[in-house]
C-alpha positions in Angstrom: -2.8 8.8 -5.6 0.7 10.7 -6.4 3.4 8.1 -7.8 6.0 9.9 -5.3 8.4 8.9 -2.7 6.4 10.1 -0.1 3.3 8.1 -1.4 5.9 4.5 -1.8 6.8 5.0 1.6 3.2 5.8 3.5 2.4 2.3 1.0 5.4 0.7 1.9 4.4 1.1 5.7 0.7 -0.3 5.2 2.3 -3.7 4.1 4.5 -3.7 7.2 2.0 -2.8 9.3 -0.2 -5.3 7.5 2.3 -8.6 8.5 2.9 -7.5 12.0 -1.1 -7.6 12.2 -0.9 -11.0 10.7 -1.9 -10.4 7.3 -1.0 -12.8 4.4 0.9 -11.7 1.4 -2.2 -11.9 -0.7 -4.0 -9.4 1.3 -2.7 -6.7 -0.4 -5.7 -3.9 -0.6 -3.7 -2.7 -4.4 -4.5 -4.9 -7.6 -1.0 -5.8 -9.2 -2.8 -6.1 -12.9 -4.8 -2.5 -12.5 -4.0 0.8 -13.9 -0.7 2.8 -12.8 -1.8 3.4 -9.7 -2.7 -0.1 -8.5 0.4 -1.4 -9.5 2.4 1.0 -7.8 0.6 0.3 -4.7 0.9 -3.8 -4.9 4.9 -3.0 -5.8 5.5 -0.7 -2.7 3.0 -2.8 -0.3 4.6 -5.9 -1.2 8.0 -4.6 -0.5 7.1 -3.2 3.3 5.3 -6.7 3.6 8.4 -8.8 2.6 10.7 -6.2 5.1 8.8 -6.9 7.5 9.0 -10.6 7.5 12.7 -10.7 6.5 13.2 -8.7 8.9 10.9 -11.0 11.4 12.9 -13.8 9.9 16.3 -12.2 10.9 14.8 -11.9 14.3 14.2 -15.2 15.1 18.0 -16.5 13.4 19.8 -18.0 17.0 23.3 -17.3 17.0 26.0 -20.1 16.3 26.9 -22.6 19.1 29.7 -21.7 20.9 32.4 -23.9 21.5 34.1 -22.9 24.6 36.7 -23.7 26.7 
């Protein structure tokens, strides 16, 4: 695996991907406590995981009561 941009984002996606399918947190396919490579892949799958839930949690925020009159 390249440690590049383009490799953190493709990564990034698989954790997004992997919450909208349902997948826990600790599902990540990367080991956080391997070599380079590992942890680069836990770090960047992690992040599109937790973006994808905050952003699932943003979703779901109802808007403040209105008072009207």
């Amino acid at each position: 695996m390249q440690l590049n941009r383009e490799t953190a984002l493709r990564v990034q996606q698989q954790g997004k991907a992997a919450y909208q399918s349902g997948d826990p947190g600790d599902a990540s396919p990367y080991d956080r406590r391997g070599n380079a490579e590992q942890q680069f892949g836990y770090r960047y799958w992690m992040l599109g995981w937790s973006m994808a839930r905050s952003e699932a949690e943003d979703a779901q925020v109802e808007p403040a009561a209105s008072t009207g009159h």
